[in-house]
Structures are given as structure tokens and as C-alpha cells.
N, C-alpha and C positions, 0 to 999 in steps of 0.2 A: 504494500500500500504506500503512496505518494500523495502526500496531507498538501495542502496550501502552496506556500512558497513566494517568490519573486523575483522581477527582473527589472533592475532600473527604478522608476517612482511606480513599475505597478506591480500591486501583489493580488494573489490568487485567495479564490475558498473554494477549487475546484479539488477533488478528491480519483485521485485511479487507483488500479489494482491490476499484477501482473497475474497471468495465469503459467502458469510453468508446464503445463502439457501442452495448452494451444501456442502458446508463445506468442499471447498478444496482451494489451492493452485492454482496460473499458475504465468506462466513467461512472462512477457510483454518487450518490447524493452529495452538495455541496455541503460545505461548511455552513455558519451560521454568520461566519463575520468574514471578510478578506485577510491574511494573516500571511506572514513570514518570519521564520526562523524559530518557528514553533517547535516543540520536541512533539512523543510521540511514543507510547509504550501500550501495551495489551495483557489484560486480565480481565478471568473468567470469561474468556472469550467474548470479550469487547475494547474496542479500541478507543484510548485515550489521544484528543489532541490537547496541549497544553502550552499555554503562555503564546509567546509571539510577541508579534507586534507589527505595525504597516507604516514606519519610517515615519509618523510621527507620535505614537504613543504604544507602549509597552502594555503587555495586558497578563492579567492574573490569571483569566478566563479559562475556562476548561468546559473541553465539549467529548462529548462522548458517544459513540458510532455503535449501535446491537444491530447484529448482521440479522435477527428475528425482527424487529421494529422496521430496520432498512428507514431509517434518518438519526441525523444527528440530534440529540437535546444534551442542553447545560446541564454540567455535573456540579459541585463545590470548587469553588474559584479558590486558587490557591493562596497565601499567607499573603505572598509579595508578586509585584507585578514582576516578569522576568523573561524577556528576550533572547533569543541565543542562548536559552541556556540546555543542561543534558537531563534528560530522562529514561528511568528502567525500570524494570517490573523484579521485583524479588522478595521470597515466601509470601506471595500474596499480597505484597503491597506495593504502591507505585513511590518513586525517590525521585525528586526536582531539586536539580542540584544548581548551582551558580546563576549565569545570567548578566543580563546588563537590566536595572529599572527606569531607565531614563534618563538617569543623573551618573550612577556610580556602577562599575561593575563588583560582582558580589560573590562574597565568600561563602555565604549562605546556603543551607537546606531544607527541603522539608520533607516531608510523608505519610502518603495518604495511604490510612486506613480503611477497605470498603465497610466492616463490619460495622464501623463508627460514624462512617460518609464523612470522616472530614479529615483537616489537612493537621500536622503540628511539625513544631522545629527540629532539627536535628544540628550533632553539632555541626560547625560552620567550620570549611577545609583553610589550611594555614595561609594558601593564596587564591586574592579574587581571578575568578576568571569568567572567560564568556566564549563561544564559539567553540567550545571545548567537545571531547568525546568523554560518553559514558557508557562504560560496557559492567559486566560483571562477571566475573572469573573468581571459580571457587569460592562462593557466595559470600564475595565480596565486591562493595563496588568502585570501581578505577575509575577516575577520574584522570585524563589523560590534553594535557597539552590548553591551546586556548591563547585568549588572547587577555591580559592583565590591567586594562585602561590606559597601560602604556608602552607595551610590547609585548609579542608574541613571547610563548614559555616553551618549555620541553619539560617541565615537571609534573611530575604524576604523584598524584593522592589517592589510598586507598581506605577507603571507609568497612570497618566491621563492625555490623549491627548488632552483634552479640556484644560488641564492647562501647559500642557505641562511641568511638574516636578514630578519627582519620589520622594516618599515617604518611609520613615522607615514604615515596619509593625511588625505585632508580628511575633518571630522569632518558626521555628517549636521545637520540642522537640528534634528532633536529626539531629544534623550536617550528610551532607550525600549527593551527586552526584550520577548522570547517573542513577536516578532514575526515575521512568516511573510516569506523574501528568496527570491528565485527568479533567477536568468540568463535576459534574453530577448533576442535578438541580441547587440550589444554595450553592453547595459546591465546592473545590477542593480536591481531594486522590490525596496523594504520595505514591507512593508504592515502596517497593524496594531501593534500589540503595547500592551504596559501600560507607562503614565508614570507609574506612582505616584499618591499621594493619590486612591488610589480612579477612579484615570481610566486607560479602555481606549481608545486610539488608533483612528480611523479613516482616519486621513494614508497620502497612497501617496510615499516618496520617489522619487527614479530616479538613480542615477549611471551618467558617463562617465566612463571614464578621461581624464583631461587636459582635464574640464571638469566635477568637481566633485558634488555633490550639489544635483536640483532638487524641490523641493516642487512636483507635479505638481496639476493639479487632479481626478484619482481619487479615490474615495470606498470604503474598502469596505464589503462586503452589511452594515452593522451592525458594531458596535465588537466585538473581539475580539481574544483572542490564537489562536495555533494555528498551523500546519506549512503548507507550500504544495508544490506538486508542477508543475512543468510540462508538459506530454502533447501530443506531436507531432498 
């Protein structure tokens, strides 16, 4: 599935979905608002869109897709409004992590509960970030790269819910946002994203746990930033 988005001064509340045996495209119901750099996580088989924003205001806003209803309706708006920021699904609960709200980019987290229908804080990672990837490995969640309010990072934070404190991990080889991270056995790939001064990454990294970040020799299709999805 492919949420919103944008290009230039105009953004999307258009919605598709890949089929991986026809190997095509279709259009599924629209959003409720126009929205870019929204995240985007799924539980109990429904899809979460979350935060955003349309190049002039940041949004809290959370919309929610049941493939049974077939439309969108408003879920609980989250704590803080947050742009750019990362979202994932894990034991059953959704994690919105960093962001930008308008004014300042954020260290900040939170966590929605469905049982409870609503959002609360969690702690806040040692650097603000926005444009960042959020994956989770070994159910934990990484928080990987981004951009600081005043420069792109290569540092990664690993949040455990059981302890509820995020961690310094090893930092990747290259500083670098809006780049596309995915879980594939027991690794994490980054792929992509933008390094600044006009340069679009085509670097694949790969981490293990307890063995670091490796500059692989992958290429992707052409420099880009953009989202990645994994399909069994």
C-alpha cells in the first residue's frame, strides 16, 4: 500500500495497492485530508495512516483504513502534531516516533494502545530527528538515521519496550534520510535516501545485531529516496 505523499507544492490523499501475482497497481479509497510524509503501520488487520503534513501545517491526525468497511474514518489523533516522522506496529501496539511539528524537530515518542484507543508518551530518543527510518529487529525498535534540524545523522537509537529506554547503537557508514529500511531475516537494509548537497544515495547498508553496520555491494534501481515494503 502507497498512503498520500507529494510533489513540489502539491500533495496527495490518493491511496494504491500492489498486487504481487497480477503485478499491477489499483486505486483504493482516498484519504480524508491531502497529506505528505505521513508514516504508516498495520494492526489487527487495519491500516494506520499517521501525522503528515501539506507544506504548510503539521498534523496529529490519524486515519484508519478496515479493508471490511472499505473507507477511511478518524482514529485518536496523536499527542503531538509530527511530520516526517517513523512508525511501526509491535506486540500489538503502534510507536510514532520523532518528527518535525512545525517549529522544532523532535526527540519524542508515543504509543498507541488499541485496547485503550488512545495515545501516551514514551521515552524521548537522545537525538531529535525527522525523515528518519523505523524498523524493528528483535523486538526492538531502531530508529535509524534522519535529519537533526541541522544536519543529516548516521546515528541509530534502539528502543526496548520491556525497559522502556532507548539506546546508542552503532552509527551507519553514511549520514542520510528519507531513505527506504526494511527487516529481512535477521538483518536490517537501508537503501537509498538523500545526503544532502544535492546528492541522492544509491548505497545498500545491512546491519546485525552484534556485528554492526556493513556497506554491502547493492546498488539500487537508480538514486532515490522513497518507502520500501517487504512481500512474502
Amino acid at each position: 500500500y502507497v498512503i498520500g505523499g507529494g510533489a513540489g507544492s502539491l500533495w496527495y490523499d490518493t491511496v494504491e495497492s500492489y498486487n504481487t501475482v497480477k503485478d499491477d497497481w489499483r486505486l483504493l479509497p482516498c484519504l480524508n485530508a491531502k497529506k505528505g510524509s505521513l508514516a504508516a503501520a498495520t494492526l489487527h488487520d487495519k491500516i494506520f495512516a499517521i501525522g503528515g503534513g501539506n507544506g504548510q501545517d503539521s498534523f496529529s491526525d490519524v486515519e484508519m483504513f478496515d479493508l471490511n468497511v472499505g473507507r477511511w474514518i478518524s482514529a485518536r489523533s496523536m499527542l503531538q502534531k509530527r511530520f516526517a516522522l517513523g512508525a511501526v506496529e509491535l506486540h500489538g501496539a503502534i510507536y510514532a516516533v520523532g518528527g518535525y511539528d512545525g517549529k522544532h524537530y523532535l526527540r519524542s515518542g508515543e504509543r498507541f494502545d488499541p485496547r485503550e484507543h488512545s495515545w501516551s508518551k514514551i521515552e524521548s530518543m537522545n537525538t531529535s530527528r525527522g525523515s528518519h527510518s523505523l524498523v524493528v529487529l528483535n523486538e526492538k525498535l531502531y530508529a535509524i538515521g534522519g535529519f537533526d534540524g541541522g544536519s543529516l545523522v548516521a546515528s541509530v537509537e534502539v528502543f526496548d519496550p520491556r525497559r522502556g529506554t532507548w539506546m546508542t547503537d552503532t552509527p551507519m557508514n553514511h549520514a542520510r534520510g528519507y531513505s527506504a529500511a526494511g527487516v529481512l531475516g535477521n538483518a536490517v537494509y537501508v537503501i537509498g535516501g538523500w545526503e544532502g548537497n544535492g546528492n541522492i544515495a544509491d548505497k545498500v547498508e545491512r546491519y546485525e545485531e552484534g556485528h554492526g553496520w556493513q556497506l554491502t555491494n547493492l546498488k539500487a534501481i537508480g538514486k532515490r529516496c522513497y518507502a520500501s515494503a517487504i512481500v512474502p
